[in-house]
Every structure is written in structure tokens, then in C-alpha cells.
C-alpha positions in Angstrom: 8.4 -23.1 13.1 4.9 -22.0 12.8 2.7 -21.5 9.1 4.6 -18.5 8.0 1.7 -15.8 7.3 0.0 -15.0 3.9 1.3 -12.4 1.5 -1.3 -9.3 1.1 -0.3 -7.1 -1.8 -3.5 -4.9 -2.5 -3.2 -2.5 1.2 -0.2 -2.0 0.9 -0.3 -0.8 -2.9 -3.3 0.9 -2.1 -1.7 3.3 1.0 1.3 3.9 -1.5 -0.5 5.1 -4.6 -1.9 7.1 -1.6 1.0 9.0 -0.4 2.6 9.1 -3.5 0.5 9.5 -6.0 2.4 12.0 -8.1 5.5 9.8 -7.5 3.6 6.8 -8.7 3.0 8.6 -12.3 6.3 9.7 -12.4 7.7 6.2 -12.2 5.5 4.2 -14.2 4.0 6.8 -16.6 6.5 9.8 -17.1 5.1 10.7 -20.4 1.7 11.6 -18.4 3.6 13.2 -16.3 5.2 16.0 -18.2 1.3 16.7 -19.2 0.4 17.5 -15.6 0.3 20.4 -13.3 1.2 19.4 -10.4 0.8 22.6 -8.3 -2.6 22.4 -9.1 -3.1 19.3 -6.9 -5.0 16.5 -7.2 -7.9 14.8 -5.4 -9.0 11.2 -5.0 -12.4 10.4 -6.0 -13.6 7.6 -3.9 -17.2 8.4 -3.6 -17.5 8.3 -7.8 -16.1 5.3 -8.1 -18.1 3.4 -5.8 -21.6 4.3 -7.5 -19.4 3.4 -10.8 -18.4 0.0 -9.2 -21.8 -0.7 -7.7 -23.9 0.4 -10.9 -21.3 -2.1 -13.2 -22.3 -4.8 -10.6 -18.2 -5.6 -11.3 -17.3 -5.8 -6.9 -15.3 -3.7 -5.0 -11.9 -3.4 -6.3 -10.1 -2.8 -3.0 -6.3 -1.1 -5.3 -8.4 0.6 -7.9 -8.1 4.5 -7.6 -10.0 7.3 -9.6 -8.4 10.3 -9.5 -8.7 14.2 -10.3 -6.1 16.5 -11.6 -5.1 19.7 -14.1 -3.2 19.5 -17.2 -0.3 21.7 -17.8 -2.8 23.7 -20.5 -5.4 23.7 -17.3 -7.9 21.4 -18.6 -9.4 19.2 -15.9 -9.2 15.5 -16.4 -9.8 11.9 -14.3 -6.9 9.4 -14.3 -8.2 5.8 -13.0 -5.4 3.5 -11.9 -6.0 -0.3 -11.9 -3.8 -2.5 -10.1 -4.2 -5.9 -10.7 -2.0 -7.8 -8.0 -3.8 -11.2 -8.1 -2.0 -14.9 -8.1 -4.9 -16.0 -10.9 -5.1 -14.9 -14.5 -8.4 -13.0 -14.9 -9.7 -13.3 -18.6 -12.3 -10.4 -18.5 -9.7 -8.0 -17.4 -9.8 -5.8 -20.3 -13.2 -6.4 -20.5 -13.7 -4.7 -16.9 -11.1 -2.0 -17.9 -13.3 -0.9 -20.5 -16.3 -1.2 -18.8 -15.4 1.0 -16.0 -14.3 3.6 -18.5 -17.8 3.8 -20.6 -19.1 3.9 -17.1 -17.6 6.9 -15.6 -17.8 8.5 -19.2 -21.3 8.1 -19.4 -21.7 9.0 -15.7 -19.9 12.3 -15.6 -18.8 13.2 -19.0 -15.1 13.6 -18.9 -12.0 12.7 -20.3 -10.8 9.3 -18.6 -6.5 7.7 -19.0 -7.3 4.2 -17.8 -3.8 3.0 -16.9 -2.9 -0.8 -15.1 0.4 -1.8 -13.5 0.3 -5.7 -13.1 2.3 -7.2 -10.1 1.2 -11.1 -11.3 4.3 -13.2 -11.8 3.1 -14.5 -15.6 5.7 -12.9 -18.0 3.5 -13.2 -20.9 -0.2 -12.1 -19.5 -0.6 -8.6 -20.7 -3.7 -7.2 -21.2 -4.0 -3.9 -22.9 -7.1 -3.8 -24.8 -10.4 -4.6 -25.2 -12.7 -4.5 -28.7 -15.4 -6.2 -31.2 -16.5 -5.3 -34.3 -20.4 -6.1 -36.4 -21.4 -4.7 -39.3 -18.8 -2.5 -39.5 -19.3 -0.6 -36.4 -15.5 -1.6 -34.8 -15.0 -0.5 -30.8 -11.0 -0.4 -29.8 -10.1 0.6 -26.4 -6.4 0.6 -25.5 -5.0 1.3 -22.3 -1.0 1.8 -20.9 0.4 -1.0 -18.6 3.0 -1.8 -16.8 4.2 -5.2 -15.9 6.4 -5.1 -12.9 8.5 -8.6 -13.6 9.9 -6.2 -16.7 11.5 -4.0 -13.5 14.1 -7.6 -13.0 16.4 -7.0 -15.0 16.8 -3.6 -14.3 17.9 -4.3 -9.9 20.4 -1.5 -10.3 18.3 0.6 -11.2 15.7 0.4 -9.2 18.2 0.4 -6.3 19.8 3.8 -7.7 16.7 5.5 -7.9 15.1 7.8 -4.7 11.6 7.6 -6.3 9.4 6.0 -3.6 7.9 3.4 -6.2 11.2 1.7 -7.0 11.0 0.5 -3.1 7.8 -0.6 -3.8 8.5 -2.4 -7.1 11.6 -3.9 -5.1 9.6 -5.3 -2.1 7.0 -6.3 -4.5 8.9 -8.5 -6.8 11.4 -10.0 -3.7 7.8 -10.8 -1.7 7.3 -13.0 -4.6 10.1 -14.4 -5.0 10.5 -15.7 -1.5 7.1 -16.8 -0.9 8.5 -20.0 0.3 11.5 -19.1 1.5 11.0 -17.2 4.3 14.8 -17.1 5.4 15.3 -15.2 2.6 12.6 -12.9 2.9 13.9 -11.6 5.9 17.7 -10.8 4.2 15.8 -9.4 1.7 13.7 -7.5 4.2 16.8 -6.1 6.2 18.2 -5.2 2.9 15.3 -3.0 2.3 14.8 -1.5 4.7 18.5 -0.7 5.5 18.3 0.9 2.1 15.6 3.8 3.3 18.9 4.9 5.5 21.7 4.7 3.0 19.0 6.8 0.6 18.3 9.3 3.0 15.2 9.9 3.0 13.4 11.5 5.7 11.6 9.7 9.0 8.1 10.2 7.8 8.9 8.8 4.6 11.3 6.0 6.2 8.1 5.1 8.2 5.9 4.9 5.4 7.9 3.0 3.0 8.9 0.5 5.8 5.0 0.4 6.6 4.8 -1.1 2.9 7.8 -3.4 3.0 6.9 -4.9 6.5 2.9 -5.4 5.3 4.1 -6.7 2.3 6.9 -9.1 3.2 5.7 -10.9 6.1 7.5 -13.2 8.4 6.7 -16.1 10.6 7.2 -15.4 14.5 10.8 -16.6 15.0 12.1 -14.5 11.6 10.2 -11.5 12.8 12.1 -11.2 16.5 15.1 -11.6 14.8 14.2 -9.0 12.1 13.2 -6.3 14.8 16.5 -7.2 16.7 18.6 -6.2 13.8 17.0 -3.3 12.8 17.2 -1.8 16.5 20.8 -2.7 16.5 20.7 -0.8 12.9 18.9 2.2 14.4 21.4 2.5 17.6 24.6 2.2 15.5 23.0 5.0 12.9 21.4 7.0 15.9 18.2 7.5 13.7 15.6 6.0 16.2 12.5 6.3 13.4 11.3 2.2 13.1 11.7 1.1 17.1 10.1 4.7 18.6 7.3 4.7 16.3 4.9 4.9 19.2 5.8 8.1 19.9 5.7 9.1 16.3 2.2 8.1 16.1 1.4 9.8 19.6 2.6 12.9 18.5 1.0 13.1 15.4 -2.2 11.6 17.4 -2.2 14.8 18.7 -1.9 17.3 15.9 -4.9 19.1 14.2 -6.1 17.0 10.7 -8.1 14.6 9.7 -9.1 12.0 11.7 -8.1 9.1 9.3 -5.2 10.0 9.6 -4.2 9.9 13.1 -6.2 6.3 13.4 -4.4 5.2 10.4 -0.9 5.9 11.9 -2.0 4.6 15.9 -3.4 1.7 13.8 0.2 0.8 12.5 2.0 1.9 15.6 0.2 -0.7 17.7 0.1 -3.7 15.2 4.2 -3.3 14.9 4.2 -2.8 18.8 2.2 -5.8 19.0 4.1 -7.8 16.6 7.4 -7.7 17.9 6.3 -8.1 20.9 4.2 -11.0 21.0 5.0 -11.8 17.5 2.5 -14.2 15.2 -0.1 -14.3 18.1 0.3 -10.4 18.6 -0.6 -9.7 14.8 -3.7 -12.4 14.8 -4.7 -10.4 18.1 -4.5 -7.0 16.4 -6.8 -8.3 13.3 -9.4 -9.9 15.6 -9.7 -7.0 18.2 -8.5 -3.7 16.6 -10.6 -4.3 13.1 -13.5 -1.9 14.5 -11.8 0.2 16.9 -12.5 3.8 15.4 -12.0 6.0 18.8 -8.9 7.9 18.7 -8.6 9.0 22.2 -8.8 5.0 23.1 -5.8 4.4 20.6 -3.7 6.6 22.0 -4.6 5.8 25.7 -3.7 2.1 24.6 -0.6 3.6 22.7 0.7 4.5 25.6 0.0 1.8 28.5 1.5 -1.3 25.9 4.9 -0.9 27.2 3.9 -1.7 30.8 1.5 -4.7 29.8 3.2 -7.9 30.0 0.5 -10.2 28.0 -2.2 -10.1 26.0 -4.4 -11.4 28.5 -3.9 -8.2 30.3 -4.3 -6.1 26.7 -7.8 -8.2 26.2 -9.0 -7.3 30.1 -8.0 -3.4 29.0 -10.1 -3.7 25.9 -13.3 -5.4 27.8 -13.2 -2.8 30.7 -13.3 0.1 27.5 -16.4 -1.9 26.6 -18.1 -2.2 29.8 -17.5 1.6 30.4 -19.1 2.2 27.3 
């Protein structure tokens, strides 16, 4: 059997937080939550926090999300969300916490909840402040966190609840677990994903929250054919073709009126599943090398739709150089 793939934990986290965003409070912070006013919405703030990022000089935090929304009393305020997925213990975490805070402060003048959820796998690592003191001038700056290994103990909960993020905490925590196991990765994947059926939840959300367990809980080659074979068996004997007709999914929504993101976003995902259970490892290394730039639309969904009838990738690469040429 092949090297089994790496693990990548900040993308998916990143297109969860998202989709869900007033999910994600609700699970991790529900005393925020009861502060908030949801039907005022909500907007992410991705231009601020790249000048706050670039001015700290601190790199680009890929999960990291600053985000605008309303108070039940109507007052205007900025949440930013850290989450801190790395293998290695970072000692200046706090540190960065804090700085980001003063910065956005000091850049825009408004009140800032710095929250962290960390996905590391050390039980005792638990950062939730940052301060000095000289002369008697003191500086204290506390923040929430969450620390997912504390969700363990509580599998039957987590498997009881329809919130979104308890999938993600679940596929999280059994990614880690099975990082060298991948045998058991892939019962634990079937488990999970069998569970967006048993919950009920709808096909867009069955898509998305499969998008995060499948990113998250890779599989070499061999595992992943035999995955996608149980899972169309799964969908036939439920008659809820959502996973295996996802092409058409992302055709159809390809052609709806909305933002451009996200119709690439979901073409994007259609054709790196296609691609990977159909051609397997080699089909997913293809999709990163050749599909990284890709930004035209109208190419995606032409390619969408001619992957059934294309038989190797050598005939996918000529259809890709011949776009080029023309161009």
C-alpha cells in the first residue's frame, strides 16, 4: 500500500467556520451567543485582517477569522476567532492573541472577543492569557478557549447533537486518533458520514459536512475505492443520491446567479472527489498540481461534464493543454 496522505486540518476548519459561523458560536461559545442578534447578520472581515496581520509582521494565519456582527441591544462589535490546529506547541501564542487584539483596537477602534478553540492533541497546553507588569502599571488580557480533546469523554453527545460543529469536533478528534491507522480511519469515516443520513440533515448540508470529513480524514488509494464503494452502496439502499451525483450538484449550482467563489468553490470539490475515486492517490496529486490556478468557471464546468467519458488522465492533461493553447 502506498504513503497514506497527510492530514490538513486548517481548510477544512476554515470552510466550516464559513458556512456555519453562527452554529460555530452556538456550540463552542453559547453564552456569546445569547448576546447576539442574529437577524441582523454578520459579515466576514477578510480585508481588515490582512493589513492587521501584515502591519504585526505575525504571517498569514490561513484559520484565523475576524468577524462583524450586532448585539441583541444593537451595538456593533468584531468577534476574531483563532484556531490553533498545529501538531507543535507554540509558546508565543498568547502573546500573538493579544497582539492582534491591540492591533485591530488601535486600528479601528472597536470592541474586540478574541476567542481560540485548540484542536492540538496536548491535554494540558492551554493558553488563555497573556500579561506583564513594571512599576505598577499591570497589563492582563484574558481570552475564552476551547480545547477539543475535553469533547472525548462526551462521544454521546456529540453524536446526539444536530449542531454542524459536533461532526466537525467528531472528525477532528478520530483524524487524530487514526493518524496511523488508516484501516480505522476509513470505519471511522463510513461511520461519519453514514451519520449525516441517520441525522437527517439536508443534501446541501450532507455535502458540505462530508466535504470536511473527507478533507479531513484522508485515505491512501486502496482504503479510498473501497470507501466510495460503500458509500454508493449506502446511497442506493437509502435512495438519497447526494455524495456519488455531486457533479451534477455542482453543475447545477455552476449555473445559478451568485458569486463567483462560490460556484468555483463547489466545481473545485466536485472534480477533486470525481478525480479521486476515480483514479484514486494519483487523481488527487493531479488535481493539486493542475487545478491550483484554474479560476475560469465556464472551463470547470465544461471539464465537469466531459470526466465521465475520459478514461485517463493522460487524456484529462491533453484537454487541459489544448484550453491553454486556445488561450
Amino acid at each position: 500500500m502506498s504513503n497514506p496522505p497527510s492530514t490538513e486540518y486548517d481548510t477544512p476548519w476554515k470552510d466550516a467556520i464559513e458556512q456555519y459561523f453562527p452554529d460555530f458560536i452556538a456550540f463552542f461559545f453559547p453564552d456569546a451567543n445569547e448576546q447576539i442578534d442574529w437577524s441582523c447578520g454578520y459579515e466576514f472581515l477578510d480585508r481588515e485582517l490582512q493589513q492587521i496581520v501584515r502591519d504585526a509582521e505575525l504571517g498569514r494565519r490561513l484559520v484565523d477569522r475576524l468577524v462583524r456582527i450586532y448585539l441583541i441591544d444593537g451595538e456593533e462589535v468584531w468577534v476574531l476567532v483563532h484556531i490553533e490546529v498545529q501538531s507543535q506547541e507554540e509558546d508565543d501564542f498568547a502573546e500573538r492573541m493579544f497582539v492582534y487584539h491591540y492591533r485591530i483596537y488601535d486600528r479601528y477602534q472597536r470592541r474586540i472577543a478574541s476567542l481560540a478553540v485548540l484542536g492540538d492533541d496536548r491535554p494540558n497546553w492551554r493558553p488563555d492569557e497573556f500579561g506583564y507588569e513594571l512599576f505598577g502599571c499591570q497589563i492582563r488580557f484574558q481570552f475564552p478557549i476551547v480545547k477539543l480533546l475535553d469533547y472525548q469523554p462526551q462521544w454521546s453527545v456529540l453524536d446526539d447533537s444536530f449542531n454542524p460543529f459536533a461532526t466537525v469536533v467528531m472528525a477532528h478528534l478520530t483524524a487524530k486518533e487514526t493518524t496511523r491507522d488508516r484501516s480505522a480511519r476509513k470505519a471511522w469515516k463510513l461511520a461519519l458520514t453514514r451519520r449525516l443520513y441517520e441525522k437527517g440533515y439536508q443534501r446541501q448540508d450532507v455535502i458540505n459536512l462530508f466535504r470536511f470529513i473527507d478533507w479531513m480524514m484522508t485515505l491512501p488509494a486502496e482504503l479510498e475505492r473501497e470507501f466510495w464503494q460503500e458509500i454508493i452502496q449506502e446511497e442506493e439502499a437509502r435512495r438519497m443520491p447526494y455524495l456519488t451525483t455531486i457533479e451534477r450538484i455542482a453543475l447545477e449550482e455552476g449555473r445559478e446567479e451568485g458569486l463567483v467563489e462560490g460556484r468555483l468553490e463547489t466545481l473545485l470539490m466536485a472534480i477533486k472527489l470525481f478525480l479521486r475515486f476515480k483514479f484514486g492517490t494519483a487523481g488527487s496529486e493531479y488535481f493539486a498540481e493542475e487545478f491550483s490556478e484554474i479560476q475560469n468557471v465556464e472551463l470547470l464546468q465544461e471539464i465537469l461534464t466531459e470526466l465521465p467519458e475520459l478514461e485517463t488522465l493522460d487524456e484529462l492533461h491533453q484537454r487541459l493543454n489544448s484550453e491553454e493553447e486556445e488561450s
